[in-house]
N, C-alpha and C positions, 0 to 999 in steps of 0.2 A: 290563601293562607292568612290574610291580612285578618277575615272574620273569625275565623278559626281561632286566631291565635286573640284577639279581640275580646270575644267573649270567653275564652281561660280566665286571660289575664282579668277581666271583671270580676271573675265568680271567687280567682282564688283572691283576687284586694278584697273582697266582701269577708271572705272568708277568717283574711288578715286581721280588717277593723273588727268583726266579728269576737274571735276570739282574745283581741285585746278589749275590747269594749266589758264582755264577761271577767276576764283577768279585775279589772278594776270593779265591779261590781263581786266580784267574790273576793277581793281584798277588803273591801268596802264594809261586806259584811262578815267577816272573818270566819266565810263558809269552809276553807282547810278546816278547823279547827273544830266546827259541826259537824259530826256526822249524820243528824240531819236532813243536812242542806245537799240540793247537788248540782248548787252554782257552780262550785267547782272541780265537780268530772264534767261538767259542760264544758268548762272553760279546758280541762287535760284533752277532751278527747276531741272538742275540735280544734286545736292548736295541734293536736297531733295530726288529724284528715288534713288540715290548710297546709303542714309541713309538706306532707308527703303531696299534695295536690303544687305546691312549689316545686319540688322537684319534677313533676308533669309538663309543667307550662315550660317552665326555663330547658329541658332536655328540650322539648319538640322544637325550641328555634336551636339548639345544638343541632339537632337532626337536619333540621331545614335547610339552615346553612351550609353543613357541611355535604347533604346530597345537591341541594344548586349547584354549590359552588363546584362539585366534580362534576354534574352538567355540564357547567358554562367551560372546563378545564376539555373535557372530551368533546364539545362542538366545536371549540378553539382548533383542536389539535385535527380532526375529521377534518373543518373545512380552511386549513390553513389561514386563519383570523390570527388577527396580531395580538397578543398579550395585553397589549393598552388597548381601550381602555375599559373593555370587559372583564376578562378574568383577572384582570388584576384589582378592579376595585371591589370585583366580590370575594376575594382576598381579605382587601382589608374592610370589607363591610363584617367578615369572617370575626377580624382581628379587633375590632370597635365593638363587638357584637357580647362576645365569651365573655372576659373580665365582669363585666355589671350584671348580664345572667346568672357566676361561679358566684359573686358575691352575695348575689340575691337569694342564693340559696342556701352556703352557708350560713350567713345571719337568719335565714330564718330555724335553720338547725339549732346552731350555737343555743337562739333563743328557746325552742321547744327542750335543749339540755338543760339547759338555764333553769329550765321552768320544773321539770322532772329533778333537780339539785333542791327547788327550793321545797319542792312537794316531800321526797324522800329522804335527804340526807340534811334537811334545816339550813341551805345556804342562806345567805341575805336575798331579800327579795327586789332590792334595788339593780341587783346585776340582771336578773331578769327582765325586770322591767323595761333597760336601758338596753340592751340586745333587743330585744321585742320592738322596742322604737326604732331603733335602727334597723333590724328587718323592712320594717315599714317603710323606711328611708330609701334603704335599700332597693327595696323590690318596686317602688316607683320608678326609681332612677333606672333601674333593668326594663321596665315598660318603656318607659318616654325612647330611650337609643333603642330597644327590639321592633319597635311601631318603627322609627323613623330609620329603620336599619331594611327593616319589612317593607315596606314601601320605596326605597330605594333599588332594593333588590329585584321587585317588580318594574319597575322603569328598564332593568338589565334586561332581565327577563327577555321580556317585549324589544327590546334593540338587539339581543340575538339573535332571535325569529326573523327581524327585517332582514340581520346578516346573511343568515344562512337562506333567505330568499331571494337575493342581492348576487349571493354568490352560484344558487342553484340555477337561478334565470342565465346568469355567466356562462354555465357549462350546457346549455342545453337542457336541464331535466324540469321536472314541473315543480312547484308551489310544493310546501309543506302540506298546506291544504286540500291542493289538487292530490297529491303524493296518497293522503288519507282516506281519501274518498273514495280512489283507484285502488286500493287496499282494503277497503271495505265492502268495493260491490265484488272483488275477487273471492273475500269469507261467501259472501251471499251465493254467486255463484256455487261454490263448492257445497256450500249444507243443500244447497236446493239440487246440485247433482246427486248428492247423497240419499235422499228422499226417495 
């Protein structure tokens, strides 16, 4: 998930500087005002893609989180593991995670309103601006805790897997691994009885 989430998060901060980099160059040269010019449907339409490409990146660690985390809740509860210090801290890896994600995404919202206020109805173009920067703000701060939220969540991961082999070896039964294997020459068997 780490790469996954990795190169999102790259393409939409490009995206971010991207469309504020044009913002300032179609202020620059007061291409609203040209028709013209189309600095700035450059700068509308990809501030609108990076908006909605915001909401991509930041849902998939909603998602991510919240399916581990009923993972790590339902192998808790299967193989009688104690609450500490698994599912509880991807709880609150949960809990650490949402806030700077919700925020990262509003602010990039607010700003794309911001920007369509100042295009259509003549707001001030400072309140744009100043949302748009803090987007940026924003949606760093949503990277730096989702990476280090991501990567913690994988250390669980992985102390799971030891658990539930810890405790599989306990009862008699085989390896996760062996588990799969024996489960997979069974498919083999059956398509090749089928044949």
């Amino acid at each position: 998930m780490i790469r996954i989430f990795s190169v999102l998060a790259v393409a939409n901060a490009l995206g971010l500087i991207a469309s504020y980099a044009l913002g300032w160059v179609s202020f620059a040269q007061h291409s609203r005002f040209d028709p013209a010019s189309i600095i700035s449907d450059l700068h509308l339409y990809c501030g609108l893609f990076t908006a909605i490409c915001t909401l991509l990146v930041h849902c998939l660690i909603f998602t991510y989180f919240l399916g581990t985390g009923r993972w790590v809740k339902e192998v808790t509860l299967a193989y009688d593991l104690p609450d500490e210090p698994l599912h509880k801290t991807t709880r609150e890896l949960k809990r650490k995670t949402f806030p700077p994600a919700l925020f990262a995404m509003l602010g990039t919202h607010a700003a794309a309103a911001a920007g369509m206020g100042v295009l259509v109805q003549e707001w001030p173009w400072p309140v744009h601006f100043g949302l748009a920067t803090l987007a940026i703000v924003l949606n760093a701060w949503a990277y730096w805790v989702e990476v280090r939220a991501l990567l913690k969540n994988e250390q669980i991961l992985v102390a799971v897997y030891a658990e539930v082999d810890r405790v599989r070896a306990e009862r008699g039964l085989p390896t996760n691994a062996e588990a799969l294997r024996m489960e997979e020459n069974a498919e083999r068997g059956i398509r090749s009885a089928e044949r």
